[in-house]
C-alpha positions in Angstrom: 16.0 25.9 4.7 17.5 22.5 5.6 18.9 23.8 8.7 15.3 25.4 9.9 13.8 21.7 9.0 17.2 19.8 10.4 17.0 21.7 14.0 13.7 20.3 15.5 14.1 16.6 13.9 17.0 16.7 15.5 15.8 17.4 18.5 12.9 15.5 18.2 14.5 12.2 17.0 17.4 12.5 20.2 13.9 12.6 22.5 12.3 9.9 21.0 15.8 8.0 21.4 15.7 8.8 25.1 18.8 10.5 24.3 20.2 13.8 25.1 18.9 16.1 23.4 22.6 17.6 22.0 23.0 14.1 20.7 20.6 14.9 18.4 21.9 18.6 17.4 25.9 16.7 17.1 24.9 14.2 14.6 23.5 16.7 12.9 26.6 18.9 12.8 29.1 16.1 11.4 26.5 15.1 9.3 26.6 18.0 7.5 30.3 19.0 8.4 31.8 15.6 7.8 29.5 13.4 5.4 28.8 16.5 3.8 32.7 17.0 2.7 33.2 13.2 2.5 30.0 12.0 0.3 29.5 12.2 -3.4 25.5 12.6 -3.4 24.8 16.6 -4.7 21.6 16.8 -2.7 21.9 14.0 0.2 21.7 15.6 3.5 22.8 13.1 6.4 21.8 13.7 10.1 20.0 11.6 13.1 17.4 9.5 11.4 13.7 8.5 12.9 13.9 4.8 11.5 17.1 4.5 14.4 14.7 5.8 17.3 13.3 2.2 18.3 16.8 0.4 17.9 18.6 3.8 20.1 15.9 3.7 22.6 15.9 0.0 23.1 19.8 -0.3 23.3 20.4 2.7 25.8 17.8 0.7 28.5 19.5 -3.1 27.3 23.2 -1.5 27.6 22.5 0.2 31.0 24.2 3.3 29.9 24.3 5.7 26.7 28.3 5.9 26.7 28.2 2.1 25.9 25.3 3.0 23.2 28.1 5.1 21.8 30.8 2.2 21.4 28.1 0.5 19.6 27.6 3.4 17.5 31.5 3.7 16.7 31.4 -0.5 15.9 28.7 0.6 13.3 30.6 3.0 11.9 33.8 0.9 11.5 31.7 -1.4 9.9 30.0 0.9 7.8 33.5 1.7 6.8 34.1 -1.8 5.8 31.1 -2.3 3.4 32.4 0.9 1.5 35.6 -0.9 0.9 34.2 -4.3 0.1 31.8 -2.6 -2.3 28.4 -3.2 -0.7 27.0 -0.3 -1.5 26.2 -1.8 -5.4 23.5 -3.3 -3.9 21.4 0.0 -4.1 21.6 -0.5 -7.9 18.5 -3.4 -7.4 16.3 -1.6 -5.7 13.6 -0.9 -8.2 12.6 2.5 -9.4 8.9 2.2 -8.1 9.4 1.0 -5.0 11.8 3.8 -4.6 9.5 6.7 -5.3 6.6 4.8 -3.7 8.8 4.9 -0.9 8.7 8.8 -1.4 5.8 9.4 -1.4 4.7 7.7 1.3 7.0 9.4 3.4 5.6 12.6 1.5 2.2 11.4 3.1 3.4 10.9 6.6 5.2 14.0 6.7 2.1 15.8 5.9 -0.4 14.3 7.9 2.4 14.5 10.9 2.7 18.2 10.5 -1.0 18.7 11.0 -1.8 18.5 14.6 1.7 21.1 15.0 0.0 23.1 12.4 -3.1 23.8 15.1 -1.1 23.8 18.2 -1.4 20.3 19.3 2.0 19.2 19.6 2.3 16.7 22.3 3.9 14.2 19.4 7.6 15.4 19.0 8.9 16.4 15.3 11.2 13.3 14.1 8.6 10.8 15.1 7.1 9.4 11.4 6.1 5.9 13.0 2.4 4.9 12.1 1.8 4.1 16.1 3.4 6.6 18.4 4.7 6.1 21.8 1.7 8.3 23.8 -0.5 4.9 22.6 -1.9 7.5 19.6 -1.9 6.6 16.0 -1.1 9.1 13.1 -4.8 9.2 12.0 -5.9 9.1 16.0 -3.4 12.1 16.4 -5.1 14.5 14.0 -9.0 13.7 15.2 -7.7 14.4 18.9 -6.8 18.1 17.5 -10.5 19.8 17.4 -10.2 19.5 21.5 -6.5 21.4 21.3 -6.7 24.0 18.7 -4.2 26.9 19.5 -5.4 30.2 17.5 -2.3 31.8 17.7 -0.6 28.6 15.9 -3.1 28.4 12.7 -2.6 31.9 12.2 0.7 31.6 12.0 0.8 28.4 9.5 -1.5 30.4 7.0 0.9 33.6 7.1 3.8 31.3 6.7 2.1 29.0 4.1 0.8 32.3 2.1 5.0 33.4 2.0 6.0 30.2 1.3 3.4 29.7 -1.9 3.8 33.4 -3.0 7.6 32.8 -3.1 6.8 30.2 -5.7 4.2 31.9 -7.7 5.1 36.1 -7.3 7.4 37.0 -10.5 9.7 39.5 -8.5 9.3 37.2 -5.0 10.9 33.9 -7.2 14.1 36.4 -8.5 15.0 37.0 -4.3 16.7 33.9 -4.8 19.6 34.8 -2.2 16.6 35.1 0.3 15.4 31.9 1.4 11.4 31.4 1.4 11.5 29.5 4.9 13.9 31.9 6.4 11.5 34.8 5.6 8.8 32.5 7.0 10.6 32.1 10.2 11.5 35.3 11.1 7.9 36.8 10.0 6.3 33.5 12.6 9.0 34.5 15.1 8.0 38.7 14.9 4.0 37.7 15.4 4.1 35.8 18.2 6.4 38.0 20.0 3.9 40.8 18.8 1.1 38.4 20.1 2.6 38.6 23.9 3.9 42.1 23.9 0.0 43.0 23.2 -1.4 40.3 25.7 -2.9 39.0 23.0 -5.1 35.6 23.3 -3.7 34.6 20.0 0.3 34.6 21.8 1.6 31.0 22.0 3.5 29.4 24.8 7.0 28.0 25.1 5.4 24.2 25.0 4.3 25.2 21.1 7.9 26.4 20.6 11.3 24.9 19.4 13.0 23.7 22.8 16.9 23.7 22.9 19.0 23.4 25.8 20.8 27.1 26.5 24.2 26.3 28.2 24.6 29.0 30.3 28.3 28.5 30.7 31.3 27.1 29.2 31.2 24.3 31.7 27.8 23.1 31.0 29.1 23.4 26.9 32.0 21.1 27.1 29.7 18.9 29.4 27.6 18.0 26.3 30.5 16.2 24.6 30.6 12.5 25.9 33.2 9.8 25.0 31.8 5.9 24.6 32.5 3.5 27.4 35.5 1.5 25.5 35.6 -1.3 28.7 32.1 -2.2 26.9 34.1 -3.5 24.1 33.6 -7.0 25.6 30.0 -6.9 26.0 28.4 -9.0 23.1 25.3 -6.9 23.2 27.6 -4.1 22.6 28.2 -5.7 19.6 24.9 -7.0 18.3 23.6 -3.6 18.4 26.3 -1.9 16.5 26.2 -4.7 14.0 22.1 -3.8 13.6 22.5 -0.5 13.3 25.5 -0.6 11.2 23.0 -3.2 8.9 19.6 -0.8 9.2 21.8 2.6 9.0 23.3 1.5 5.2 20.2 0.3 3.9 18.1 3.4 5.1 21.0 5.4 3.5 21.5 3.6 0.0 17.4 3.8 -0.4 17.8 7.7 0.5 20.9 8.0 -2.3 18.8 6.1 -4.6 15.4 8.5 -4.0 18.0 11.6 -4.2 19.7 10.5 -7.5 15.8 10.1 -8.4 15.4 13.9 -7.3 18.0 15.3 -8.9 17.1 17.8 -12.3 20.7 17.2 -13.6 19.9 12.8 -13.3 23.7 12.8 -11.6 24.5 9.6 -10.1 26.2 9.0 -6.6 28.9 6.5 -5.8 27.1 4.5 -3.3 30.4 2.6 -2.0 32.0 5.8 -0.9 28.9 7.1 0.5 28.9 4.1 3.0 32.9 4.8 3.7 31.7 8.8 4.3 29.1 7.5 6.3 30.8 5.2 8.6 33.3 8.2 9.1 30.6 10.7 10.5 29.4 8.0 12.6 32.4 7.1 14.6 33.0 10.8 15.0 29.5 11.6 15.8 29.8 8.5 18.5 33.6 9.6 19.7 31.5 13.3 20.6 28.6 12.0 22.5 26.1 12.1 18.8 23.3 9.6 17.9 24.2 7.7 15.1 23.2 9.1 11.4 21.8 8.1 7.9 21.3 10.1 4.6 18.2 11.5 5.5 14.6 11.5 3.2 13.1 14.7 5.1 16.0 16.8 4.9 17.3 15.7 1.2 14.2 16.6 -0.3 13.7 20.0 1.3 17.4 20.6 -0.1 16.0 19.5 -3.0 12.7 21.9 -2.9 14.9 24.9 -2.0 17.1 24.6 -5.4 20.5 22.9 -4.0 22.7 22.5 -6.6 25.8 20.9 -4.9 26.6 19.2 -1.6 27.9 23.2 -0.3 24.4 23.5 1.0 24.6 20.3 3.5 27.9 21.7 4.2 26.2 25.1 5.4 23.8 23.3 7.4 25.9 21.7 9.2 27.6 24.8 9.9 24.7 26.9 10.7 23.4 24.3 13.3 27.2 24.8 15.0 27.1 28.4 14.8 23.2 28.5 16.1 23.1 26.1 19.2 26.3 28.0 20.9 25.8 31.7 19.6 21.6 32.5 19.3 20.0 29.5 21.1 17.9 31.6 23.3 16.3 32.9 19.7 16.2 29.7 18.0 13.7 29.0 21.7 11.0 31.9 20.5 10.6 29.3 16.1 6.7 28.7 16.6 6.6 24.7 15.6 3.8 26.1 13.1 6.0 27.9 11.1 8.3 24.9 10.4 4.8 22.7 10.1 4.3 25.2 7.1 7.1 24.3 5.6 6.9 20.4 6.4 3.6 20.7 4.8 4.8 21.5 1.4 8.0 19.7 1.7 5.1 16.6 2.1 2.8 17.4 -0.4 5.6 17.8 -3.1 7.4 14.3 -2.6 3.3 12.9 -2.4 2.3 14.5 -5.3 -1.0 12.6 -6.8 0.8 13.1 -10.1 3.3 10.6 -9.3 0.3 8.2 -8.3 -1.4 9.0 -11.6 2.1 8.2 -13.6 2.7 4.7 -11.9 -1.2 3.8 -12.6 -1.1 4.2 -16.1 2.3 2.5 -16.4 0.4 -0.6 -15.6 -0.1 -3.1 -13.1 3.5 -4.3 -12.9 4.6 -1.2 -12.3 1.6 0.2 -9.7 1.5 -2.6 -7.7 4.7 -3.0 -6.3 4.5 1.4 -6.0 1.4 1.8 -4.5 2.3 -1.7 -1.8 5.5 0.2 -0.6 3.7 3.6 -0.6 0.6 2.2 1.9 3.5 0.0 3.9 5.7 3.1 4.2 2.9 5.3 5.2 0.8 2.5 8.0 4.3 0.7 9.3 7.9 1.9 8.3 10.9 2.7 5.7 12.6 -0.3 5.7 9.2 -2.6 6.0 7.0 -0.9 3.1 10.2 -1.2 0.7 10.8 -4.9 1.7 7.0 -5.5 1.0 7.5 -3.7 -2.1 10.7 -5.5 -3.5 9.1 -8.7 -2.5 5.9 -7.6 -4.9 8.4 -6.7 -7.3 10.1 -10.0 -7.7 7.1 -12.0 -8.1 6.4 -10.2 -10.6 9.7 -10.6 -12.0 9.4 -14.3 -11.6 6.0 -14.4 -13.2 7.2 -12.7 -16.0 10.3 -15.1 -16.6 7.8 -17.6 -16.0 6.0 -16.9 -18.9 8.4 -15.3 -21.0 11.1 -18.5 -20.5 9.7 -20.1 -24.4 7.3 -19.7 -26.9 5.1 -22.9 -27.5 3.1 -23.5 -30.7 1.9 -26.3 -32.3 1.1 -27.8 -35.8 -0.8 -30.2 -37.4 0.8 -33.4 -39.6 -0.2 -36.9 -40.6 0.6 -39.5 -38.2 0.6 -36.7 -35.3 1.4 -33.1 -34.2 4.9 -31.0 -34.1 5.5 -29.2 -31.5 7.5 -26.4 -31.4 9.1 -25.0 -28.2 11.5 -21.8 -28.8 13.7 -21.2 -26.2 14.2 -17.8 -24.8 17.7 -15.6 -24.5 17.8 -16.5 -21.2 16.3 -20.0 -19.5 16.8 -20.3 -16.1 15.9 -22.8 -12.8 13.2 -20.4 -12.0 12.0 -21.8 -15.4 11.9 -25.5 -15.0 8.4 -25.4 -13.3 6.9 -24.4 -16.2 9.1 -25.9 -18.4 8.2 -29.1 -17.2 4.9 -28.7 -17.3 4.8 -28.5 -20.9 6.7 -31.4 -21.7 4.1 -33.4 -19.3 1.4 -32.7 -22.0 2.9 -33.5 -25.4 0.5 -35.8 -26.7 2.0 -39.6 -27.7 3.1 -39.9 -30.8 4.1 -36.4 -31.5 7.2 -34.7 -32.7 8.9 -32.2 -30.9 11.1 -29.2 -31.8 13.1 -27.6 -28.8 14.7 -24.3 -30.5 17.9 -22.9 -28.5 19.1 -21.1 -31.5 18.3 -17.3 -29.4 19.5 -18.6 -26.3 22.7 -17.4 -24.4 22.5 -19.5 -21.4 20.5 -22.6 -20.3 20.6 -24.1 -16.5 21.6 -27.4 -15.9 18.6 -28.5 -14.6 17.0 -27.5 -18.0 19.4 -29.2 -19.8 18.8 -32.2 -17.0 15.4 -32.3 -17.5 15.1 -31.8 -21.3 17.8 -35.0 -21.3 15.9 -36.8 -18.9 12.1 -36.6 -21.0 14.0 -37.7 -23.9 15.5 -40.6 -22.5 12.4 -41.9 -20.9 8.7 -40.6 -21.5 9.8 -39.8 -25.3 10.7 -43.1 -26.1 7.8 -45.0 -23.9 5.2 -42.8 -25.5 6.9 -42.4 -29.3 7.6 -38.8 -29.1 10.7 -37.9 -31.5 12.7 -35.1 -30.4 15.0 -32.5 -31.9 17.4 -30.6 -30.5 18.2 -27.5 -32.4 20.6 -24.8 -31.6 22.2 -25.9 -28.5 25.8 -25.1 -27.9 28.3 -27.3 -29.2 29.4 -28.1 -25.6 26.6 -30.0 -24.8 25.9 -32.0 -28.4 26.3 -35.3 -28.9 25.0 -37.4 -32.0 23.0 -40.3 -31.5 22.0 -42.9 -33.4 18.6 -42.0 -34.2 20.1 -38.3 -35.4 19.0 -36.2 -33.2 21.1 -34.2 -31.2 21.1 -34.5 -27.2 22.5 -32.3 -24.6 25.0 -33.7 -22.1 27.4 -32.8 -19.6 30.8 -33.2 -19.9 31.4 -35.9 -17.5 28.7 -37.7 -19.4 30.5 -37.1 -22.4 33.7 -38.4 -20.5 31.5 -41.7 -19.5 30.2 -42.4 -23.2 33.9 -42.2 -24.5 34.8 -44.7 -21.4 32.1 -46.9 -22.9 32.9 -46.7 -26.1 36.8 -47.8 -25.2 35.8 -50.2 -22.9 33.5 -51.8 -26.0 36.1 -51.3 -28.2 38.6 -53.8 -25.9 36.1 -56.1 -25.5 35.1 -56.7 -29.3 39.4 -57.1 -29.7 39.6 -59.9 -27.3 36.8 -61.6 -28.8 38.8 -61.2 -32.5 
């Protein structure tokens, strides 16, 4: 199933890259082949990746040709290889769990509102291209209203047979037990058998090669070895060269450590992927895939869930892939030509709905607004911009949130009632930090004169200098101008130091050191005056 959904995105994205298209087809082979063997992930699937197409396109015109493209898709790789050794792949570990699955479904969304147009026959949007905005000036909404003046009959019939085996291989008892016989493989064939039925009859229903699967058919073993293309290494002192393998080293790790984190999210068995040597097996595949002529590669969403969908239990099936897409493109390429895109819209179409499942939506809603907000901004940036844009919105959401919350939750304040004025308490959370000095200060800005006032540190594991600074600082000056007695309780040891009024203040210790100067220094004088 991967390798019937990995086949035209392949294609597609090497188009969209202005690319050849065996670029497209190689990155997919030592992404399965050689990431496949090489990662830890159980269910990641790695191959060209649409959130590359803008930065491949645009570097093939700036570099003049795409052999120098490929040196700066081997400097990406080397430098991929790097971050798996320095450990940058941690990072992954703070990207929060709703942004991550509002990520998914998002792409769930645009995956299924992509695969609409090729579902009636109007396909003059390649497969691979999940941008909001297309390059033919269309839009993904634009896109599907255009269809009603480009319907193909012969492609809708062929999306409801192939949707009707796909859902009754889910739902029939004996059906779900032919679990050596994939669903989508069935689907194919039966799409494949129809049409070819459709032009053996002349039938008005029989659709043309324009609605089919389009791969290059060497035709000898010339034009084969032809397809393999080393990078231009006399580039190596072009500083453009450089800049673009360093972006696409950057873009290729993040889209890959978000896809790891949404496939660890996937997974029934909640197995967890070493992220560091996932960016080591990735910067392997891509200075292969680059040393071959390949586009560079990611751990891909599209293909990782419909592993996921088709019951993958280990990385053998992105292994297979791989090995299937070799086999196919230099054995049966003239039969992989008659795959109606329709049939593998079907399967795109559940593949979509799954990951966008309104269930999801409900669960993050009634998790509350902390949690829904930051979920439903990444899934509406993901589905009307990009990846990488709608998860930045949504982590940025995220830590306001987080901030808010420390905010709020950096003391407890409560007051009380006495004679010659009030007490105020102020508790001191676990954890006080600068991002809490705002509010902090705030609060000592509207203590009353005349008050007394209890700071708590008692619960507290660490407190920022500037707390400690400002705490210091009120007691020194607008405590003693406006009468306001404070106590210091439960402050580490470190920074105590008695005064003469009895309560305890916080210092540093090169305050401390300057008090004992002082002390000394008095000490001296009051000897020379005996």
């Amino acid at each position: 199933m991967v390798f019937l959904v990995a086949l035209p995105l392949c294609l597609g994205i090497a188009l969209a890259s202005g690319a050849p298209l065996f670029a497209g087809i190689i990155a997919g082979v030592v992404g399965g082949l050689v990431v496949g063997y090489l990662s830890k992930s159980h269910l990641s699937v790695s191959g060209p990746a649409a959130g590359l197409t803008a930065i491949v396109l645009t570097a093939i015109t700036d570099l003049g040709s795409f052999n120098a493209f490929l040196l700066a898709g081997l400097i990406a790789g080397v430098i991929q290889l790097v971050l798996g050794f320095v450990k940058a792949g941690s990072i992954s570990n703070y990207f929060p769990t709703n942004v991550i699955e509002g990520m998914l479904a998002g792409i769930g969304v645009i995956i299924f509102l992509k695969q609409i147009p090729h579902a009636f026959g109007y396909d003059p949007d390649h497969e691979g291209d999940f941008g909001f905005f297309q390059p033919d000036g269309e839009n993904t909404f634009s896109e599907i209203f255009n269809i009603i003046n480009h319907v193909q009959p012969g492609s809708i019939v062929i999306t409801l047979v192939s949707l009707t085996i796909l859902i009754a291989w889910t739902k029939v008892k004996f059906l779900k037990e032919l679990k050596l016989v994939p669903a989508a493989l069935i689907a194919v064939i039966v799409g494949i058998l129809l049409n070819e039925l459709f032009i053996l009859t002349g039938s008005p229903l029989a659709i043309g090669s324009d609605h089919l699967v389009t791969l290059p058919v060497p035709t000898s073993f010339q034009e084969f070895t032809n397809i393999f293309v080393a990078p231009d290494f006399y580039a190596i002192t072009n500083s453009k060269v450089w800049i673009v393998g360093i972006t696409i080293a950057v873009v290729a790790s993040i889209e890959t450590l978000l896809c790891i984190e949404a496939a660890d999210r996937m997974d029934a068995q909640k197995r967890y992927t070493d992220t560091n040597v996932e960016l080591k097996a990735q910067g392997i595949g891509n200075i292969i895939s680059s040393m071959l002529g390949g586009l560079p590669m990611t751990s891909v969403v599209v293909r990782t869930s419909a592993n996921n969908n088709a019951g993958a239990k280990s990385k053998m099936s992105a292994i297979i892939h791989g090995f299937l897409l070799l086999v196919s493109v230099v054995a049966i390429p003239a039969i992989l030509n008659k795959i109606p895109l329709a049939t593998l819209a079907a399967i795109l179409l559940l593949v979509g709905y799954k990951l966008a499942n309104p269930k999801v939506i409900k669960h993050f809603w009634e998790r509350g607004k902390y949690q829904f907000i930051p979920f439903i901004a990444t899934f509406i940036g993901v589905v009307f911009t990009d990846l990488l844009k709608g998860v930045a919105l949504g982590i940025v959401i995220s830590i306001i949130f987080v901030l808010k919350g420390n905010l709020k939750r950096a003391y407890h304040f409560r007051k009380e009632e006495y004679g010659d004025g009030d007490v105020i308490h102020i508790d001191l959370a676990q954890e006080v930090s600068f991002l809490n000095k705002a509010a902090i200060k705030a609060t000592l800005m509207e203590i009353p004169e005349n008050s007394k006032v209890i700071i708590n540190a008692q619960d507290t594991v660490y407190i920022a200098h500037d707390i400690l600074d400002l705490l210091r600082e009120f007691k020194a000056t607008r405590a003693v101008d406006e009468n306001i007695k404070v106590k210091l309780k439960g402050f580490k040891k470190a920074y105590q130091l008695e005064n003469s009024d009895g309560f305890k203040n916080t210092v540093t210790i090169e305050q401390r050191y300057d008090a004992m100067k002082r002390k000394m220094v008095d000490v001296e004088v009051e000897k020379n005056k005996n």
